[in-house]
Structures are given as structure tokens and as C-alpha cells.
C-alpha positions in Angstrom: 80.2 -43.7 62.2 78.1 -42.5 58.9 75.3 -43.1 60.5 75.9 -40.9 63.3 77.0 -38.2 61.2 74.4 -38.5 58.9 71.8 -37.9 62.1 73.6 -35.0 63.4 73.4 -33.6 60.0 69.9 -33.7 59.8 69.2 -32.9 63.6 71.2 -29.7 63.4 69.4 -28.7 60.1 65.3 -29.5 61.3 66.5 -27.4 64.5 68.0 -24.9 62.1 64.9 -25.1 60.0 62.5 -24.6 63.2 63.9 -21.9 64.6 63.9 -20.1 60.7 60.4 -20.6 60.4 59.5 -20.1 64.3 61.0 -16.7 63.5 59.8 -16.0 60.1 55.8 -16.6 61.7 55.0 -13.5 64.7 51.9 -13.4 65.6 50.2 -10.8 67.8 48.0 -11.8 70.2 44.8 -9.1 71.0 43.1 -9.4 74.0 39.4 -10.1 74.2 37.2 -6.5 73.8 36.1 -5.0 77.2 32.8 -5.1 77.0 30.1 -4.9 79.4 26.6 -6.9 79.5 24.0 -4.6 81.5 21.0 -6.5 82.4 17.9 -4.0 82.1 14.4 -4.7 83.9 11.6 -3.8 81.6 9.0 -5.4 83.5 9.0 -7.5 86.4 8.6 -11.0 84.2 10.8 -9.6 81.2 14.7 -8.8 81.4 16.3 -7.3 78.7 20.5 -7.9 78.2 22.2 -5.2 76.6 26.0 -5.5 74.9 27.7 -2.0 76.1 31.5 -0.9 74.4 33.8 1.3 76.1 36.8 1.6 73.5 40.3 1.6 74.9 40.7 5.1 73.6 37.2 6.7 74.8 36.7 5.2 78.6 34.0 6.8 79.2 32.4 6.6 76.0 29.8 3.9 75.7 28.3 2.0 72.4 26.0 -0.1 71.6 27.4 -1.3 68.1 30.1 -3.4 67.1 31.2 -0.3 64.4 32.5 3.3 64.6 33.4 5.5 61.6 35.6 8.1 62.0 35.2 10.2 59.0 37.4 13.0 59.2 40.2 10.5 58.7 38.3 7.7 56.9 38.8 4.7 59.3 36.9 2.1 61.5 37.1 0.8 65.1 36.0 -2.7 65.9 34.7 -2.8 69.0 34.3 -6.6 69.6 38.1 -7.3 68.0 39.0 -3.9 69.0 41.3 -3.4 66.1 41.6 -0.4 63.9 40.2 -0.8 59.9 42.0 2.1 57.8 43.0 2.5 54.1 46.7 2.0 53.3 47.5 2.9 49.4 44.7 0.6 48.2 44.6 -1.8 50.5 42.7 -1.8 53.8 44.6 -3.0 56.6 43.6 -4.7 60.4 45.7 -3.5 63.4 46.1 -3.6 66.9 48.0 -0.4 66.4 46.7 3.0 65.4 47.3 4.6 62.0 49.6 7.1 61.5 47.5 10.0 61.1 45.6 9.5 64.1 48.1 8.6 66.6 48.3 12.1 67.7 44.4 12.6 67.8 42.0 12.7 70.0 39.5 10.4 69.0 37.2 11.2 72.0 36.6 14.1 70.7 36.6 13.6 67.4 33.3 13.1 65.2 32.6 9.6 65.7 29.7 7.6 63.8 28.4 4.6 65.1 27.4 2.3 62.4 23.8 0.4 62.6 23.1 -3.1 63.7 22.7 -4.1 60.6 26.8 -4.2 60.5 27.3 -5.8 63.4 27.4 -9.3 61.8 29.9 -8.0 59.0 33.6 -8.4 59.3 34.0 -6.5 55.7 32.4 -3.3 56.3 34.6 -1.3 54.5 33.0 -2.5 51.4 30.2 0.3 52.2 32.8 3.0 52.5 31.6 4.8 49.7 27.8 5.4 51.8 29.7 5.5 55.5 31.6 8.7 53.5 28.3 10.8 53.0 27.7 10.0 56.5 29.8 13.0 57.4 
């Protein structure tokens, strides 16, 4: 009879434990960017792939480069994670969702600069804030 008690005990508290810690952990999956391989003929024996971008919030917009700066409000799109960079107190901060301040915006329209290749392989390019702010 201990026995049984003591295994109920300790059933009820890993199922108690799981569902604590299954709650405690959300994660947010992103879908994979939309992003568009055009195949360009150069020459008959030579064929040229480019990588083309059309942001979620621009359609008909098209880059060629993983990066955009925005710098009237100081934040980054991603195109190939398409997640928003922005500052947040001191911190910068990776999201799915836009930033307060622009949520209202119209970033097809806004002034939008498209950072070089040179980028493209960086994941931390808000390190080079400082230079994409004279950009403007």
C-alpha cells in the first residue's frame, strides 16, 4: 500500500512538474521568409540566380539584401528571418511583431535603406548602428 502511494505521489508531481514547465517555455514559431529565386539569362551558356525579398509589409516592394534600415525610427527588418531588430531602453530586441512606434506607419512609404551585401552574412548588425544612422 506504501508503495502505491508513494507512486501516485510522485506521478501526480512529474505531471504537475511538466505541465509547469511546458507552460513556463512559449515559443513562437516564424514561418520561413517569402522569398523568390529569379533565374536571369545573361548569355546563352551562363545563368545567373538572383535571391529577390518582398517584405510582408511592402508587397510590391522588392530587395535584393537580407537588411533594411529604417531611420526615421531607428530599426531593422530581416528579410530572410523576417523579424523586426529595434532598440528597447538599451537593449535591442528580435520580434515577429512590430514596435510600438511603427505599428501605425506606413513603412512602404517610409524612407527605407537597404543595407549592402557585405551584411548579409551578419546576424548582429546593429553593432554598426552608429554608421547606418548617418545613412539618413
Amino acid at each position: 500500500m506504501k508503495a502505491s502511494v508513494k507512486i501516485s505521489f510522485f506521478a501526480m508531481a512529474l505531471v504537475a512538474f511538466t505541465a509547469i514547465s511546458a507552460h513556463a517555455q512559449s515559443v513562437v514559431k516564424v514561418k520561413p521568409a517569402k522569398k523568390v529565386v529569379v533565374v536571369k539569362k545573361t548569355r546563352p551558356h551562363r545563368v545567373k540566380k538572383v535571391v529577390v525579398y518582398h517584405p510582408r509589409w511592402a508587397h510590391k516592394k522588392v530587395f535584393h539584401h537580407r537588411w533594411v534600415y529604417f531611420p526615421r525610427y531607428n530599426f531593422y527588418w530581416d528579410n530572410v528571418r523576417e523579424v523586426y531588430v529595434y532598440k528597447r531602453g538599451t537593449v535591442w530586441v528580435t520580434s515577429v511583431k512590430a514596435p510600438e512606434v511603427i505599428v501605425n506607419a506606413d513603412l512602404e512609404n517610409e524612407k527605407q535603406v537597404e543595407l549592402s551585401e557585405d551584411n548579409d552574412n551578419v546576424d548582429e548588425v546593429y553593432l554598426k548602428n552608429d554608421e547606418h544612422q548617418k545613412l539618413e
